[in-house]
C-alpha positions as CSV (number, residue, x, y, z in Angstrom):
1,X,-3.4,-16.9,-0.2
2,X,-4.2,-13.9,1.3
3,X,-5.2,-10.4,-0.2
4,X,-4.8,-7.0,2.2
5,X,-7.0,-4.4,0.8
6,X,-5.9,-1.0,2.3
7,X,-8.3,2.2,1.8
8,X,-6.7,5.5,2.0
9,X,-7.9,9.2,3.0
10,X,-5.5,11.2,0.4
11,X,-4.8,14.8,0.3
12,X,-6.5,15.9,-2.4
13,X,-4.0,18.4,-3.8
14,X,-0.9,16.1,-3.1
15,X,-2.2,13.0,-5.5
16,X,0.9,13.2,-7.5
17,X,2.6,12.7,-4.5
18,X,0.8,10.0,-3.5
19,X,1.3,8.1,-6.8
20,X,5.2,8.6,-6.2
21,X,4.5,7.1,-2.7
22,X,2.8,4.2,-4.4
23,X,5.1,3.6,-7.1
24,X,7.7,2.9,-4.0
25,X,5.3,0.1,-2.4
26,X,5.0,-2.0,-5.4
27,X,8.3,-2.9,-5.9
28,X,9.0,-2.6,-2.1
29,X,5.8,-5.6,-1.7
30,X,7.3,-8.0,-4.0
31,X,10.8,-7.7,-2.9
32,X,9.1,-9.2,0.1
33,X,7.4,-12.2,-1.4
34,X,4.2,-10.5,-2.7
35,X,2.4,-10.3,-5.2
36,X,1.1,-6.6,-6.1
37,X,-1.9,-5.9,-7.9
38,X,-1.5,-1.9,-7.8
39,X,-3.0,1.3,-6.3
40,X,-6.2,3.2,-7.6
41,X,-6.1,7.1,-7.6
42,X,-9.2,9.0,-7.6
43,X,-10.8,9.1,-11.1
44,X,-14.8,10.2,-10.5
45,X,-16.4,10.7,-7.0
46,X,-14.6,11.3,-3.9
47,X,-11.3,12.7,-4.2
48,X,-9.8,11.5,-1.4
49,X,-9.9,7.9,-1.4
50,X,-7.1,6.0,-2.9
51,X,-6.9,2.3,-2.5
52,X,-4.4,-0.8,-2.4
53,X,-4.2,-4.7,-3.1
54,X,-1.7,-7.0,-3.2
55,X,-1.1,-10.3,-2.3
56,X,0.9,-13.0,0.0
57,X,1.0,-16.8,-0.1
58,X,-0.8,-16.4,3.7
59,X,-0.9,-13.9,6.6
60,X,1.8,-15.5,8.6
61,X,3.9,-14.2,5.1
62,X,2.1,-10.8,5.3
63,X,3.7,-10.4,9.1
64,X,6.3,-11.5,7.9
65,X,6.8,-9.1,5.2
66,X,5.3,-6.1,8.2
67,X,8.4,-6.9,10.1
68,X,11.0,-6.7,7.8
69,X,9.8,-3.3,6.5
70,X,10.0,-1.9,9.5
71,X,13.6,-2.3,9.3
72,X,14.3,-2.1,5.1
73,X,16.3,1.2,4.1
74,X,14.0,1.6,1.4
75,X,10.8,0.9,3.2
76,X,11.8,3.5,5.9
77,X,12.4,6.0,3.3
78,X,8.8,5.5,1.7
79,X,7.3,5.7,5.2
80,X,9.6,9.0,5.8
81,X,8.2,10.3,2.3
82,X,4.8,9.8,3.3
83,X,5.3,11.5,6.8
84,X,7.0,14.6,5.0
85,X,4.7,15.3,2.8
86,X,1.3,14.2,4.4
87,X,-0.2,12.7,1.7
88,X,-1.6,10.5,3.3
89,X,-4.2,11.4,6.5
90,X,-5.2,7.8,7.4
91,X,-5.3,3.9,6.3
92,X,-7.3,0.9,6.9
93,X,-6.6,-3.0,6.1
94,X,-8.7,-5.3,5.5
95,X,-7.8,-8.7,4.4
96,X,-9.7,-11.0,2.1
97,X,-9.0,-14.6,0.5
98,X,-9.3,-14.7,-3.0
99,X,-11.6,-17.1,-5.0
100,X,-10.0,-17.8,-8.0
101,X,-11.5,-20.5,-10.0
């Protein structure tokens, strides 16, 4: 299993319309196989930082799941969302492999 952790830079006056961008991507990840573990919007501290996990069996599954969304109506329109309304400036990925028991 591998777990992608991806840190964004927000707009801090478009959060609600980052949370609708986000409430896309979950169902969008799972439709591909994954398993999503949800987003986290700024509460204390920074208010700019927003950040992402979810899950795949391995990373050959995460490319997997990259190519197809390139090409998914629906992912396209979530990308689209998030280019119209800049709410997001900038992302990074990480990737991490969980320890469970």
């Amino acid at each position: 299993m591998i777990t992608c952790h991806v840190r964004y830079v927000i707009e801090p006056s478009l959060i609600a319309e980052f949370e609708a961008y986000a409430k896309m991507w979950i169902p969008l990840v799972e439709k591909f196989g994954g398993q999503h573990h949800g987003y986290f919007l700024p509460a204390e501290g920074a208010n700019n930082i927003a950040l992402a996990l979810f899950s795949f069996s391995s990373l050959a599954a995460y490319e997997q799941y990259r190519h197809q969304s390139q090409h998914d109506a629906e992912c396209l329109k979530a990308f689209a969302y998030a280019a119209q309304t800049r709410c997001v400036l900038s992302y990074e990925r990480s990737f991490f492999r969980p320890v469970l028991e």
